[in-house]
SERO-4910 file (N, C-alpha, C, O; in steps of 0.05 Angstrom, whole numbers):
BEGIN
 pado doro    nc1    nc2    nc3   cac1   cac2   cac3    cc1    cc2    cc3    oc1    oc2    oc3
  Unk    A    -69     55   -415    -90     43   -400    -79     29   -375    -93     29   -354
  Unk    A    -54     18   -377    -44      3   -355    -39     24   -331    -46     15   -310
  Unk    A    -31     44   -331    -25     72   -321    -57     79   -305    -67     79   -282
  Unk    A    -62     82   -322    -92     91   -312   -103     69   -288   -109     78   -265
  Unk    A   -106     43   -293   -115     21   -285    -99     24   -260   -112     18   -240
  Unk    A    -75     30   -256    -62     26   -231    -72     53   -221    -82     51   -198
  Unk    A    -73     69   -228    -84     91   -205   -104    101   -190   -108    117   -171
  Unk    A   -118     80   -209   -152     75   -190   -149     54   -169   -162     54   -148
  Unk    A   -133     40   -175   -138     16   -158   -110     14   -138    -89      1   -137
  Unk    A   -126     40   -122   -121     48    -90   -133     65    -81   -123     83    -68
  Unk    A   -163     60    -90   -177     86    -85   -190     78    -54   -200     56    -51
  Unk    A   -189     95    -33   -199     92     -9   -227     77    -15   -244     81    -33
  Unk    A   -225     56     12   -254     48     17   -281     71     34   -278     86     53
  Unk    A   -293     68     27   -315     81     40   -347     63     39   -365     78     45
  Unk    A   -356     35     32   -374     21     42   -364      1     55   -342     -4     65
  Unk    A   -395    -13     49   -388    -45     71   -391    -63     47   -392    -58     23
  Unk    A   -394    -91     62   -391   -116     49   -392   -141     75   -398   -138     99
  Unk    A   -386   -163     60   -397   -187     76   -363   -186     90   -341   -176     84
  Unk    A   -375   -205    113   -341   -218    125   -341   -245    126   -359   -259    119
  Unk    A   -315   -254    136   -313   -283    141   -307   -289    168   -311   -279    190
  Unk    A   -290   -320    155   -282   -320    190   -252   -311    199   -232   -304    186
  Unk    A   -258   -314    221   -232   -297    231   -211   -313    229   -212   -337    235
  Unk    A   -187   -297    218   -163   -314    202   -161   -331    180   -148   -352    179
  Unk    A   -178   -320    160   -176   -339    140   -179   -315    121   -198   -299    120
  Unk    A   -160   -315    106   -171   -298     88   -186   -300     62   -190   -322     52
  Unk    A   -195   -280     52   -215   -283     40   -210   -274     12   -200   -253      5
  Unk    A   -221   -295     -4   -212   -290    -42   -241   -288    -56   -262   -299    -54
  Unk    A   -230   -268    -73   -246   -262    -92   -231   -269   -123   -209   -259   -129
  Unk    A   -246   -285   -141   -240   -297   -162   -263   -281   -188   -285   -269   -186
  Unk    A   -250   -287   -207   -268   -281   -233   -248   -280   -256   -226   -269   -257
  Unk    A   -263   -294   -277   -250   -303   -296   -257   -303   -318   -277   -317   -315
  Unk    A   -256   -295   -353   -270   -297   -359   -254   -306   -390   -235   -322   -386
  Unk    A   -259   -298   -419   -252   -315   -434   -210   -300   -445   -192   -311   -456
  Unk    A   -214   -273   -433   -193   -258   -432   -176   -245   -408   -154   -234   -411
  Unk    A   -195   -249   -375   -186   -245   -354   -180   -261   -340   -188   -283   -345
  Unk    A   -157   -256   -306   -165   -271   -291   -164   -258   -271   -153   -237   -276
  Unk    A   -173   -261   -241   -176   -240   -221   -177   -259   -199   -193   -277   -197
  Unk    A   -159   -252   -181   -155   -259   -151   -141   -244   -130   -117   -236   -131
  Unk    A   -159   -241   -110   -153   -208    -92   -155   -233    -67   -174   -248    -64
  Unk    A   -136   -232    -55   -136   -240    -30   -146   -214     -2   -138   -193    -11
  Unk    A   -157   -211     22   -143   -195     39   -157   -207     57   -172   -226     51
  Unk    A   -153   -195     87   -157   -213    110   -186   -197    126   -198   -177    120
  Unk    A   -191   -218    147   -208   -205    160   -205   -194    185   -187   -203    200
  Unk    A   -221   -175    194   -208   -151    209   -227   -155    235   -250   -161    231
  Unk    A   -218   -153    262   -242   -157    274   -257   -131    285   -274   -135    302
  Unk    A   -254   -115    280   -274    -86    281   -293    -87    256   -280    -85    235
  Unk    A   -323    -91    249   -335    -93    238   -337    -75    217   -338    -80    192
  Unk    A   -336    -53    231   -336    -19    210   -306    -25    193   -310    -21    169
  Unk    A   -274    -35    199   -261    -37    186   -262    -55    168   -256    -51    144
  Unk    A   -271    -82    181   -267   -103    160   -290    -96    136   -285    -98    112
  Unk    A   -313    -87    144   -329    -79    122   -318    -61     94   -326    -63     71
  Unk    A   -297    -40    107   -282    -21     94   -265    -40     73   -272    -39     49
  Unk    A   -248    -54     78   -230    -59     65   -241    -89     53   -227   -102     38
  Unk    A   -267    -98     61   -274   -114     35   -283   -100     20   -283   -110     -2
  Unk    A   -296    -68     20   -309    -61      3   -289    -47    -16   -294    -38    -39
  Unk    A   -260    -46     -3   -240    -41    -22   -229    -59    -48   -228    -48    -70
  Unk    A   -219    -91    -42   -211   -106    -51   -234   -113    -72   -227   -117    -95
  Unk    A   -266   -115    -64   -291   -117    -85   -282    -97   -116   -279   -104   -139
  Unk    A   -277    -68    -99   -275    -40   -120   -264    -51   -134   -274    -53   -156
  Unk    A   -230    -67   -130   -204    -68   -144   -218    -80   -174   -220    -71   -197
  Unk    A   -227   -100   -165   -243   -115   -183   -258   -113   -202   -254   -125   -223
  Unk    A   -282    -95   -199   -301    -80   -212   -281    -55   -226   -290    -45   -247
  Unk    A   -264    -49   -219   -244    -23   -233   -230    -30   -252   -227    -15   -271
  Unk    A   -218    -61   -248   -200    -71   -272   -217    -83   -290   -206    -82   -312
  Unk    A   -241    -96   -292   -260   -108   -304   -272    -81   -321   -284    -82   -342
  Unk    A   -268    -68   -313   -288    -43   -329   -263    -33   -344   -269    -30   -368
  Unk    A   -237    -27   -337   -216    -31   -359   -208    -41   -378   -196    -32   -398
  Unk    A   -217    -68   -370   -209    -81   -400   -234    -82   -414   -232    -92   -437
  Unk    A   -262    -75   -407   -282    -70   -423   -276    -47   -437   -287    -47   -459
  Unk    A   -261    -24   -432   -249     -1   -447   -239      1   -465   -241     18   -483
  Unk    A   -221    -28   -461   -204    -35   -482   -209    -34   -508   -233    -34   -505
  Unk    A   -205    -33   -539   -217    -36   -554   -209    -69   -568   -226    -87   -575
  Unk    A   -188    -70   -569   -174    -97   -580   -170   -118   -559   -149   -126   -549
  Unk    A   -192   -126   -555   -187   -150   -530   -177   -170   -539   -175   -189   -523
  Unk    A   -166   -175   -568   -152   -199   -582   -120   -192   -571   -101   -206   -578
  Unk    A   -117   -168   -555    -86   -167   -555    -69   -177   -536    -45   -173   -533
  Unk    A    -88   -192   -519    -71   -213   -501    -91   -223   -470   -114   -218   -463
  Unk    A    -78   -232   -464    -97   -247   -430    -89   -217   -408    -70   -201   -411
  Unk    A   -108   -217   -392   -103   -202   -381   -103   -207   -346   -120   -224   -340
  Unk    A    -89   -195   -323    -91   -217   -303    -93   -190   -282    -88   -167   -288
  Unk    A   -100   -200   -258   -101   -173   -230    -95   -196   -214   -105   -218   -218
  Unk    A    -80   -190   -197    -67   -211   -171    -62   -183   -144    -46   -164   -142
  Unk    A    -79   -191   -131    -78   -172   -109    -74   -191    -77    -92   -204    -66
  Unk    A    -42   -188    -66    -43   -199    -42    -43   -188    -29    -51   -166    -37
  Unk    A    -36   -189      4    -26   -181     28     -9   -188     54    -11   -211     61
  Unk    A      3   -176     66     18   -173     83     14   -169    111      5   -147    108
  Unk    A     14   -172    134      7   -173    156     23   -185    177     17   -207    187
  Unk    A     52   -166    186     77   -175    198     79   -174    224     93   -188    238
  Unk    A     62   -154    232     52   -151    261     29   -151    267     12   -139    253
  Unk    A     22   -166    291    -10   -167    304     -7   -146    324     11   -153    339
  Unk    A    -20   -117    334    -17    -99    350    -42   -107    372    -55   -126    366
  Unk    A    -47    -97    390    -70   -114    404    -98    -77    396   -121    -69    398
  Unk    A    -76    -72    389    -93    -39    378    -99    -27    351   -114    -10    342
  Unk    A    -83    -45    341    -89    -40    309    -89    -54    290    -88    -77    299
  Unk    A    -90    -55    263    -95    -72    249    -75    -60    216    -89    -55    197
  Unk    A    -54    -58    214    -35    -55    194    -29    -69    178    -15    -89    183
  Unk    A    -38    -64    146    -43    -81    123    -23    -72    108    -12    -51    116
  Unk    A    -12    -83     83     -1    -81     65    -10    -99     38     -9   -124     37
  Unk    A    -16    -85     19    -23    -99     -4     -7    -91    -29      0    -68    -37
  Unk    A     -3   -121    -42     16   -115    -70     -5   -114    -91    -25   -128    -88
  Unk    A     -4    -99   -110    -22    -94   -132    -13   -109   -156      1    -91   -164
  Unk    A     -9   -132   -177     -5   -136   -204    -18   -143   -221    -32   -164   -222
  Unk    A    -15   -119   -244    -36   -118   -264    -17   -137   -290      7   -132   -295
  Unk    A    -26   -149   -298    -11   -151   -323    -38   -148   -352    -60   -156   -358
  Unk    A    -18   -132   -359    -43   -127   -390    -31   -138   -420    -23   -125   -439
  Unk    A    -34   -167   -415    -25   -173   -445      2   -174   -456     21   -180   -442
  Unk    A      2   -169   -473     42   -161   -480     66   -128   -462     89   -121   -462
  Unk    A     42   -121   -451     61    -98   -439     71   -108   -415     61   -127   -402
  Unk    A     96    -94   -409    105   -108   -383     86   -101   -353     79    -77   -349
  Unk    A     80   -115   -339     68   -115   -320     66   -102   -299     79   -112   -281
  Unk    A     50    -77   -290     43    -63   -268     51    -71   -243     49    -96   -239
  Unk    A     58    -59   -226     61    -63   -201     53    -42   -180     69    -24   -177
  Unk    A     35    -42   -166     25    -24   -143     29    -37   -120     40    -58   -114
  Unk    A     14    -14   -105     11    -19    -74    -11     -7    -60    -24     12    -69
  Unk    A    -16    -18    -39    -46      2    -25    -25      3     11     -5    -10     17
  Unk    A    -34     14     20    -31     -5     56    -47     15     77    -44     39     77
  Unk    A    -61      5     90    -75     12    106    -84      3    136    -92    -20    139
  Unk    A    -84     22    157    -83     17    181   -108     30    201   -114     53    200
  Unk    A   -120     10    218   -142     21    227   -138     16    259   -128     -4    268
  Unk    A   -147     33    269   -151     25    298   -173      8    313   -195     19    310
  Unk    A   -173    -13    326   -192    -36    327   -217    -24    342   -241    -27    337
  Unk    A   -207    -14    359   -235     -3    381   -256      7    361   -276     -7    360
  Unk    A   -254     32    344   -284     47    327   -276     36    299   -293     34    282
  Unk    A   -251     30    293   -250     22    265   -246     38    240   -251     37    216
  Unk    A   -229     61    269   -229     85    240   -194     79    231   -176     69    245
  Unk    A   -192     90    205   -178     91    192   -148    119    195   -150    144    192
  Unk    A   -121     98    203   -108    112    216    -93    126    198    -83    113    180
  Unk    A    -84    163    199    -68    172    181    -45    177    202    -49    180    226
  Unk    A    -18    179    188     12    172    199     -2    206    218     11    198    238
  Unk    A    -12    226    226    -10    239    242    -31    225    273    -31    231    296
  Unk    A    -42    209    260    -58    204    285    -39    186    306    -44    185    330
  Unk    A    -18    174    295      7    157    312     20    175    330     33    169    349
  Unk    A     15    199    321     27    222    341     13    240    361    -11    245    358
  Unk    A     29    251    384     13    260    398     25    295    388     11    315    389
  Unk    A     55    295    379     64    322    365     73    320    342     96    315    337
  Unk    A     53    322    322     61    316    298     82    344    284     99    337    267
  Unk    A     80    364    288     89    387    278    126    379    272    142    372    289
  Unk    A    130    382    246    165    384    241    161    346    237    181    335    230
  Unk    A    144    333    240    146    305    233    164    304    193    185    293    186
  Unk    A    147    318    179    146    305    151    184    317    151    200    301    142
  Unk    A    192    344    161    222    348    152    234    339    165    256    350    164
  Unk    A    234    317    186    254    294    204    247    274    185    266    259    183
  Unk    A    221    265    165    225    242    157    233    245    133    242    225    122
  Unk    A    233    264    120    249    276     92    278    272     90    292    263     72
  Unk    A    284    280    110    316    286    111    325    243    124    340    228    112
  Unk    A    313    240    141    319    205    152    318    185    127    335    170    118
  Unk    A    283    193    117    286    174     86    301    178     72    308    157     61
  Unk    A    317    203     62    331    214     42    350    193     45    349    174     29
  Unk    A    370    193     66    389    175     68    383    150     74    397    138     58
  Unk    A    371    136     86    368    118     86    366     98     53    374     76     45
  Unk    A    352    116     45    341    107     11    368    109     -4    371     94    -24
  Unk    A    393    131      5    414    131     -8    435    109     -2    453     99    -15
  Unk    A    425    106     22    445     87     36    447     62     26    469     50     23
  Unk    A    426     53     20    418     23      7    432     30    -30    445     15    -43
  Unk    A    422     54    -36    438     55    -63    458     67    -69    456     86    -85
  Unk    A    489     57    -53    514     71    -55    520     70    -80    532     91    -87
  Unk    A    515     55    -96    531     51   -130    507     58   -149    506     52   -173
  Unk    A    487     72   -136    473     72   -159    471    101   -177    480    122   -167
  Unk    A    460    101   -202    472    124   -223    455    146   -211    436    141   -195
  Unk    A    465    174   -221    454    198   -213    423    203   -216    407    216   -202
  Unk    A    420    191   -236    384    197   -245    377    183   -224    363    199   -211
  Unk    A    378    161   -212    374    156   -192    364    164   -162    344    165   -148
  Unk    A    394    170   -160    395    195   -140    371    220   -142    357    225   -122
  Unk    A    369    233   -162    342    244   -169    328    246   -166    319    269   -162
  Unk    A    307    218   -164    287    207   -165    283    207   -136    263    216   -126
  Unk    A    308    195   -119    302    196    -85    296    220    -80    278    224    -64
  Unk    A    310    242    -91    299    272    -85    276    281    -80    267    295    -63
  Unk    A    263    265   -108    237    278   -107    220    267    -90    202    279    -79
  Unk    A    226    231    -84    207    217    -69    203    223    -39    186    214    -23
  Unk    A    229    245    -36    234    247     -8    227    274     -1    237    280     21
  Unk    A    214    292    -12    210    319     -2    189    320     25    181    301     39
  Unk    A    184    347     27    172    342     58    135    345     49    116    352     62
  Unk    A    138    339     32    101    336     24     90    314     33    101    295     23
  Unk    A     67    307     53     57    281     73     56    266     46     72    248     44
  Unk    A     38    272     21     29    250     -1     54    228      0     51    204      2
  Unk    A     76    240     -3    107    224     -1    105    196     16    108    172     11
  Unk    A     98    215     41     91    181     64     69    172     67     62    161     89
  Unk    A     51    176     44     23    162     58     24    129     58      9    116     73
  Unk    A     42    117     41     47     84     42     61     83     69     84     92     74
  Unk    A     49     73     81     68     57    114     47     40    115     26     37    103
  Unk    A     66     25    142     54      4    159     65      5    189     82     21    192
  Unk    A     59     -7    205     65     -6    238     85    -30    229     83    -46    210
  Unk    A    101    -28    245    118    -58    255    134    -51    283    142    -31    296
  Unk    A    135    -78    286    144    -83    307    156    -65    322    148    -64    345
  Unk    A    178    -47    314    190    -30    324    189      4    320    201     23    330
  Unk    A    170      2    301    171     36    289    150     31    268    129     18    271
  Unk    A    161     45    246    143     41    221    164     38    196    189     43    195
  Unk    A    139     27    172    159     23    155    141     38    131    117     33    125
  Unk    A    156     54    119    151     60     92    156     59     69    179     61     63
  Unk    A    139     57     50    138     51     20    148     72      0    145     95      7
  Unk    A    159     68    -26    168     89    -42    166     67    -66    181     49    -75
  Unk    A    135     77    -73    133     64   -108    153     82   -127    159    106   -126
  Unk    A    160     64   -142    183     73   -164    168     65   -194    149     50   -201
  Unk    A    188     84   -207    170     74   -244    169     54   -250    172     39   -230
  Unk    A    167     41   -273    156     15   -279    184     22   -295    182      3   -310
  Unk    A    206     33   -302    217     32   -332    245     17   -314    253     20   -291
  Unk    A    254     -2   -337    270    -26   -330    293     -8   -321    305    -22   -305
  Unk    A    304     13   -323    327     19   -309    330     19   -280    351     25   -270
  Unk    A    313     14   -270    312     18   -231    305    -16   -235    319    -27   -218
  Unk    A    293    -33   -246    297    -59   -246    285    -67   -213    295    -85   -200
  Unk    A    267    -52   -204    250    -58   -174    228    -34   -180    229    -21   -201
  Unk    A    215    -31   -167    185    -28   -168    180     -8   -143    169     14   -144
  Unk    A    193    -21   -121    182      3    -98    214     -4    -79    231    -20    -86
  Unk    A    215     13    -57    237     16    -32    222     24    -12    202     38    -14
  Unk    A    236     10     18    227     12     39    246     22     61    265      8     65
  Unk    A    244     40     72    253     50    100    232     47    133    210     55    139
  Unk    A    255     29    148    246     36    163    248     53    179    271     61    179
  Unk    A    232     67    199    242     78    218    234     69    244    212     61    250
  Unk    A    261     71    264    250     61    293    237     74    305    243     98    304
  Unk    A    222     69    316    206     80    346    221    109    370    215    128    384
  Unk    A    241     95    364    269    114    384    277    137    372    289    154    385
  Unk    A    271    140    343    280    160    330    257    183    323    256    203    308
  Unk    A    241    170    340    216    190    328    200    195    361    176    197    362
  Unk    A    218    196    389    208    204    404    207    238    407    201    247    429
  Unk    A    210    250    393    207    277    399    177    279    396    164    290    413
  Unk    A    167    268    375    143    272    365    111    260    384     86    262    381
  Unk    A    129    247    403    107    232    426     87    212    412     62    216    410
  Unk    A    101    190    404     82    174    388     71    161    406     83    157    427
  Unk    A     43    150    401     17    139    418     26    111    426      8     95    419
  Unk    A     49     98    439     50     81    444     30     59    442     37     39    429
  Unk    A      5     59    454    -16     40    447    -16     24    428    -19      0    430
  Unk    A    -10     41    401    -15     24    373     10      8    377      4    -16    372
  Unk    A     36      9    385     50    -16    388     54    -38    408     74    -52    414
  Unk    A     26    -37    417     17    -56    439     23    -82    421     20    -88    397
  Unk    A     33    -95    446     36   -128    438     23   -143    448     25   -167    442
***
């Protein structure tokens, strides 16, 4: 169930919802005699986006609530959803989120996800890593082969199964990089890892600079300051 529960809850937004004010973010709470629930995320100032991604953080909520109604033995422990976010750069063009997902269900050890998502402020549409480009073609096998090492680099001492695992996280299939975010200088990407105590971390991040990815003619704009 915990498995399941994390895989829904990153399911794209597609309605609206209310907003707040600007720069304050906004919590959603609920609690009940076996749950507890608190989703932080921010507000966006493109209307069509910020609508999107409250109507995301609402879902998370309604998704894990209907989980543990699934449950059959609700005597088997408290159950908790803690959903934050991240927001390292202000672009004057875009709007680049990062959210941590933690589920904890009772006595099992505790879930850990991720969502992150990036919109462009003007229409508020929702940006995929090809729209940063003006030539995307040969993008995913320059970032296959960059992440590969990079991800190795950070784990010189670590065991073979290991190594493995980067293999697979790193092939040239886009699903691989759909976790990023903009920063300051390039982008940075995510690599959720299993939950099982031998990797003892949860996810890895590579960045890449801006300089290394000029072949591909990225849209300068979005790293407007």
């Amino acid at each position: 169930m915990l498995a399941a529960i994390l895989a829904f809850l990153a399911l794209v937004p597609k309605a609206a919802t209310q907003a707040h004010a600007a720069d304050m973010p906004n919590i959603i709470t609920n609690s009940s005699s076996n749950y507890r629930i608190r989703i932080e995320y921010p507000t966006l100032q493109n209307p069509k986006a910020n609508s999107d991604i409250a109507f995301w953080a609402n879902q998370q909520a309604s998704i894990f609530i209907q989980g543990i109604e699934d449950i059959q033995n609700l005597e088997s422990g408290f159950f908790t959803l803690s959903i934050t976010y991240d927001k390292d750069f202000y672009s004057r063009r875009c709007d680049s989120l990062y959210f941590k997902i933690v589920v904890d269900m009772g006595d099992m050890q505790p879930g850990i996800g991720l969502a992150t998502f990036t919109y462009d402020k003007r229409d508020g549409r929702s940006l995929t890593l090809n729209d940063l480009f003006g030539k995307s073609s040969g993008l995913y096998p320059f970032l296959a082969v960059y992440c590969n090492k990079a991800l190795k680099t950070q784990l010189q001492n670590a065991a073979p199964e290991f190594f493995r695992v980067i293999d697979e996280m790193t092939t040239i299939e886009p699903t691989n990089y759909s976790f990023f975010t903009i920063n300051p200088d390039g982008l940075t990407f995510f690599f959720p890892l299993s939950q099982s105590d031998k990797f003892n971390m949860t996810e890895m991040t590579v960045k890449v600079p801006l300089r290394e990815m000029k072949r591909f003619s990225p849209i300068r704009a979005y790293w407007s300051k």
